[in-house]
C-alpha positions as CSV (number, residue, x, y, z in Angstrom):
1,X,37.7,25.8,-55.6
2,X,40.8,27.2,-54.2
3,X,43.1,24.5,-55.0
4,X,46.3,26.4,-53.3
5,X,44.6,26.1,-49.8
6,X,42.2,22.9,-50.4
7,X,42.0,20.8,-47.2
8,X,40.9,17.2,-46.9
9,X,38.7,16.9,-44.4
10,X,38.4,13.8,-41.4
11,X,36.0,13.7,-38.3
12,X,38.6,15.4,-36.3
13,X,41.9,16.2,-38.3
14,X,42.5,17.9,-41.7
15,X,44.9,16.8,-44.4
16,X,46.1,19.9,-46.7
17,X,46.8,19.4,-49.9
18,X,48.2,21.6,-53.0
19,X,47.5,21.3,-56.8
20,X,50.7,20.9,-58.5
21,X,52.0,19.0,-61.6
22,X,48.5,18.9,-62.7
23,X,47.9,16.2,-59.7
24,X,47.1,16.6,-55.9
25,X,50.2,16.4,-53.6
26,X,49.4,15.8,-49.7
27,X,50.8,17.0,-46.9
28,X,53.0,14.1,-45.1
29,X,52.8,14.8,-41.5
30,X,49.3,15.6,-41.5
31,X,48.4,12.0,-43.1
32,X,51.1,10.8,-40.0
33,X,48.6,13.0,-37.4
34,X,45.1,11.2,-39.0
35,X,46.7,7.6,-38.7
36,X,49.2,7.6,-36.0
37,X,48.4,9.0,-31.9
38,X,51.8,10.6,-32.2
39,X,51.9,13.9,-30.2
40,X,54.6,15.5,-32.5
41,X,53.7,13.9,-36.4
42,X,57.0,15.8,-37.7
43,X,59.2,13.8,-34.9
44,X,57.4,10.9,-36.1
45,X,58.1,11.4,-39.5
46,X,62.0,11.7,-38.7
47,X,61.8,8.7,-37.5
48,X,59.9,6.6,-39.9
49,X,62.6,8.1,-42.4
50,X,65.3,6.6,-40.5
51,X,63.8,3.6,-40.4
52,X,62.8,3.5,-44.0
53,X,64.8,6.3,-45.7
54,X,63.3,5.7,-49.1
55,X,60.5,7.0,-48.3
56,X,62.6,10.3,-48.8
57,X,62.3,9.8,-52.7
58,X,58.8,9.7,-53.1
59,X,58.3,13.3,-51.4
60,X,58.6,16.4,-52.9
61,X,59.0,20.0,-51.0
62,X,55.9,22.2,-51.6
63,X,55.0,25.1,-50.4
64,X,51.5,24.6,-47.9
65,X,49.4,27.1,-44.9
66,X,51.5,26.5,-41.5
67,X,49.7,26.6,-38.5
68,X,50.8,30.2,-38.1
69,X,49.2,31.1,-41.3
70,X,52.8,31.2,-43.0
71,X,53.3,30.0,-46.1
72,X,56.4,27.4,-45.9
73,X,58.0,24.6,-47.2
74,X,56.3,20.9,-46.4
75,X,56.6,17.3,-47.4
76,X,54.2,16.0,-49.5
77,X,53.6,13.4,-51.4
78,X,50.8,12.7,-54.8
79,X,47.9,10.0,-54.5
80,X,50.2,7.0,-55.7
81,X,53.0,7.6,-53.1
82,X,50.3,8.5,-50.3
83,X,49.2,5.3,-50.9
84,X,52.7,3.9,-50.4
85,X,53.7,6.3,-47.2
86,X,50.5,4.5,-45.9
87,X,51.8,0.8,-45.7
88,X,55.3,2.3,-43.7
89,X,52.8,3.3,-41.1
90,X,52.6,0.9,-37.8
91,X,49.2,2.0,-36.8
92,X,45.5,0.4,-36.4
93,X,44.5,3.1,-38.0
94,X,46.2,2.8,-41.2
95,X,45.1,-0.9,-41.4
96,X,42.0,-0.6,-43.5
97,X,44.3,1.0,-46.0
98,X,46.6,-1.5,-46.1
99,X,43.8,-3.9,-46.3
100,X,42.6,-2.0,-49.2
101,X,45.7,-2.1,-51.2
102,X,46.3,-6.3,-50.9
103,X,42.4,-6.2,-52.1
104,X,43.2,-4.5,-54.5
105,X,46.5,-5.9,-55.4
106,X,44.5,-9.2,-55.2
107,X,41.8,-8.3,-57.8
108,X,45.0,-7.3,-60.6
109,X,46.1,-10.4,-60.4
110,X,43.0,-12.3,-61.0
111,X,42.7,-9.6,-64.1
112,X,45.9,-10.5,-65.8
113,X,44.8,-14.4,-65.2
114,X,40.9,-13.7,-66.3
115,X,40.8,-10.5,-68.1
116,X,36.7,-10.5,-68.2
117,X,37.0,-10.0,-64.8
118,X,38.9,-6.3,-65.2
119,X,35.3,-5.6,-68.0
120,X,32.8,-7.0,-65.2
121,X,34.3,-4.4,-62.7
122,X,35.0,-1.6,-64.8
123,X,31.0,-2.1,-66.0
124,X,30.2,-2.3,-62.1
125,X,32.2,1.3,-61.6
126,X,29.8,2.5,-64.2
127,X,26.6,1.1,-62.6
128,X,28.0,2.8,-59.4
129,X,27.8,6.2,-61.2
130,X,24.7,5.6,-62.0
131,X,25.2,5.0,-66.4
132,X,22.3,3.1,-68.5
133,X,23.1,-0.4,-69.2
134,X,22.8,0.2,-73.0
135,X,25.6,3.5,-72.6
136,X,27.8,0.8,-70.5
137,X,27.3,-1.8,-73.0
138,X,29.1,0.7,-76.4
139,X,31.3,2.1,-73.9
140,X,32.9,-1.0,-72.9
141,X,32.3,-2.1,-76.8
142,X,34.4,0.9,-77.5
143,X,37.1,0.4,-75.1
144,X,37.8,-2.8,-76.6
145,X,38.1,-0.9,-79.9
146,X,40.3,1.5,-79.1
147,X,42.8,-1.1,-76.8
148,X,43.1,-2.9,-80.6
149,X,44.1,0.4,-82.4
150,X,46.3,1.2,-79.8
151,X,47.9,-2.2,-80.3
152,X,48.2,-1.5,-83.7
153,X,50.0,1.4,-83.2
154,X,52.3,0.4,-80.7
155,X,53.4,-2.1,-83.2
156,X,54.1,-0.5,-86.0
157,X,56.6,2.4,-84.4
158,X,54.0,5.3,-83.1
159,X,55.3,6.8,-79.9
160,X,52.8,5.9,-77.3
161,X,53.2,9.4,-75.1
162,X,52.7,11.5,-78.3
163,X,52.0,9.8,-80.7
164,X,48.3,8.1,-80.1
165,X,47.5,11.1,-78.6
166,X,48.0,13.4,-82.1
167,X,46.2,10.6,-84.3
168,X,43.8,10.4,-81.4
169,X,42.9,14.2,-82.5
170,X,43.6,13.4,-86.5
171,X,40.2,11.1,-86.0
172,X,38.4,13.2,-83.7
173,X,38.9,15.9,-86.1
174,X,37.6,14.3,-88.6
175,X,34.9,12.9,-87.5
176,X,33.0,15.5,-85.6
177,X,35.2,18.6,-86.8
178,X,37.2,19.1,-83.0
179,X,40.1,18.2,-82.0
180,X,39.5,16.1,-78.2
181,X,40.6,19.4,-76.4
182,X,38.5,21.3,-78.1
183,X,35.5,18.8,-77.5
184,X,35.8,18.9,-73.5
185,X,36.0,22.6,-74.2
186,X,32.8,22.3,-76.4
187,X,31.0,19.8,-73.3
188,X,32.2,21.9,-70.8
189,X,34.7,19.7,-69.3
190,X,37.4,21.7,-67.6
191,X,39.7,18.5,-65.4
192,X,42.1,17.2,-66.9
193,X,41.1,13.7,-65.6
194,X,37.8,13.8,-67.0
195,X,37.3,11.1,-70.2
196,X,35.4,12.7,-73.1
197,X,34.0,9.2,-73.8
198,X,32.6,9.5,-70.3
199,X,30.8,12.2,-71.1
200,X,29.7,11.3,-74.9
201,X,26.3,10.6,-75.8
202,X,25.4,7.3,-77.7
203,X,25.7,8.5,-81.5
204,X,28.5,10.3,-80.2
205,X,30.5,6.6,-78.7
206,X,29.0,5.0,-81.7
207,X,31.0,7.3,-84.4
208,X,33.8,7.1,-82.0
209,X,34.0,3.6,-82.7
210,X,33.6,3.8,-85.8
211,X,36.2,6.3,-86.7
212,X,38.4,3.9,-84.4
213,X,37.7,0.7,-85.7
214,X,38.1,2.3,-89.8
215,X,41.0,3.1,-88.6
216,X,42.6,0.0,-87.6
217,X,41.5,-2.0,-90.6
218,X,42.8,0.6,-93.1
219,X,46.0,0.6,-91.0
220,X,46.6,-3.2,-91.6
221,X,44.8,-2.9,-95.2
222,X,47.6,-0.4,-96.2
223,X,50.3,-2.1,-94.2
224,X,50.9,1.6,-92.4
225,X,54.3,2.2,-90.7
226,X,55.8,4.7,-88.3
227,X,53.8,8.0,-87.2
228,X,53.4,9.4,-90.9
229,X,51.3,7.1,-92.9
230,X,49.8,6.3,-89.5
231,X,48.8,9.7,-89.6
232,X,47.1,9.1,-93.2
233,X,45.0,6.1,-91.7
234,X,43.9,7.7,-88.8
235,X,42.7,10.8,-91.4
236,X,41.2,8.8,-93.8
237,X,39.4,6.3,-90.8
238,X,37.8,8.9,-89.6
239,X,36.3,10.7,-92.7
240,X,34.7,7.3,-93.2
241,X,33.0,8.3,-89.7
242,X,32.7,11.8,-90.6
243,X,30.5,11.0,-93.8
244,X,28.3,8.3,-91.6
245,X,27.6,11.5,-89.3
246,X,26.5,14.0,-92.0
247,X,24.1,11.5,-93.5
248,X,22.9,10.9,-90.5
249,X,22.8,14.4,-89.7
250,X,21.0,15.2,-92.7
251,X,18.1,12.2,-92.4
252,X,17.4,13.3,-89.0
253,X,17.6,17.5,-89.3
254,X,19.9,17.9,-86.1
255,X,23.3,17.8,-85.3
256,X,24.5,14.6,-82.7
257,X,27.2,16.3,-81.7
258,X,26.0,17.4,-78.1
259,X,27.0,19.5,-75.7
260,X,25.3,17.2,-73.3
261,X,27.6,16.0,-70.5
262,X,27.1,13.4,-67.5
263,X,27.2,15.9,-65.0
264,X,24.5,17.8,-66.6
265,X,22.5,14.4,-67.0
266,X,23.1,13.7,-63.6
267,X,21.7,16.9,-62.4
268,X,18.9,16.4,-64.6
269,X,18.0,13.1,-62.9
270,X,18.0,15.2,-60.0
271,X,15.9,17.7,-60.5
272,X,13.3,15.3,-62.1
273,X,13.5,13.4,-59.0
């Protein structure tokens, strides 16, 4: 894909969009020109800035294909803020958006008041893309799992931006010998915003969980504090998951660590079919 000069594409209009930041940033007038009749979206836009000025704060000035092939200078905005731009909008158009988002908006709420609700979708998502119910049932097993280490960590002084992530990799390393970078690498995952637990086969979740849950008990056992001896629980929770894998290993004569992916399972399915 050529992300520099990707284009969204709509019956009759097109929205370009740029890679940047790691994230997709849209174009802002062309998102005016799908939802809005207006014959000029830029004088449009002027105005709606006017009117809600903002709006100015959630753009950013990138660099996208002109009309006359030119590179030059545009307002965009990423998916979040799209999003937002969207409700500013007065048009039938941008209606099923809107009635998207208070749907949405809607369903959080009942989450925070019923949490199961928040597991009985996130299981549905999974259904959607077509996932086993016995892969759903661990994955949501080990979500749960993680969300109390996590927890754990928060509250004993880790840095959440940095911090889970390095012990993250401490157990990962342990227990299957790869860091989680290295892993996508190994599965062949190449976006950022694709999970490696997605994309794990069961043995795979199962260790995961177990490294993860070793983890958390140790923590509490040992009464760790701050990112240091943290660090040593993580290590040691996961070499308890590391020697459950080489026994295993060496009872069955193969290797569970797979470079099987869903996308290649997928493509499987439909070739079979």
């Amino acid at each position: 894909m050529d992300k520099a000069n990707s284009l969204v594409v709509f019956p009759d209009k097109k929205i370009r969009r740029l890679w940047h930041n790691e994230e997709w940033w849209f174009s802002v007038s062309d998102i005016i020109a799908v939802l809005t009749d207006s014959i000029d979206e830029l004088a449009y836009w002027r105005k709606l800035k006017e009117r809600e000025p903002q709006l100015v704060t959630i753009c950013h000035g990138l660099k996208l294909q002109a009309k006359d092939g030119k590179m030059r200078y545009a307002d965009c905005v990423n998916t979040k803020n799209a999003f937002r731009l969207i409700q500013s909008i007065p048009s039938p158009k941008a209606e099923p958006f809107k009635l998207w988002l208070a749907q949405v908006g809607y369903e959080r709420v009942q989450e925070i008041e019923n949490p199961e609700l928040a597991q009985d979708r996130v299981k549905h998502y999974y259904e959607l893309k077509g996932y086993p119910k016995d892969w759903i049932d661990k994955r949501l097993r080990g979500i749960a799992i993680r969300q109390e280490l996590t927890d754990e960590w928060k509250s004993r002084g880790v840095a959440e931006e940095t911090g889970f992530a390095i012990l993250t990799n401490e157990i990962s390393k342990a227990t299957f010998g790869k860091t989680t970078q290295e892993y996508k690498q190994f599965k062949g995952l190449t976006k950022k915003n694709q999970n490696l637990r997605d994309h794990m086969q069961d043995w795979e979740l199962i260790l995961t969980m177990v490294g993860e849950k070793a983890t958390t008990d140790i923590t509490q056992a040992k009464d760790s504090k701050g990112f240091d001896e943290c660090k040593d629980s993580a290590q040691e929770g996961g070499q308890i998951a590391q020697h459950t894998r080489k026994e295993l290993e060496q009872k069955i004569g193969k290797s569970i660590i797979s470079q099987e992916n869903f996308l290649k399972l997928k493509e499987r399915k439909k070739i079979d079919k």
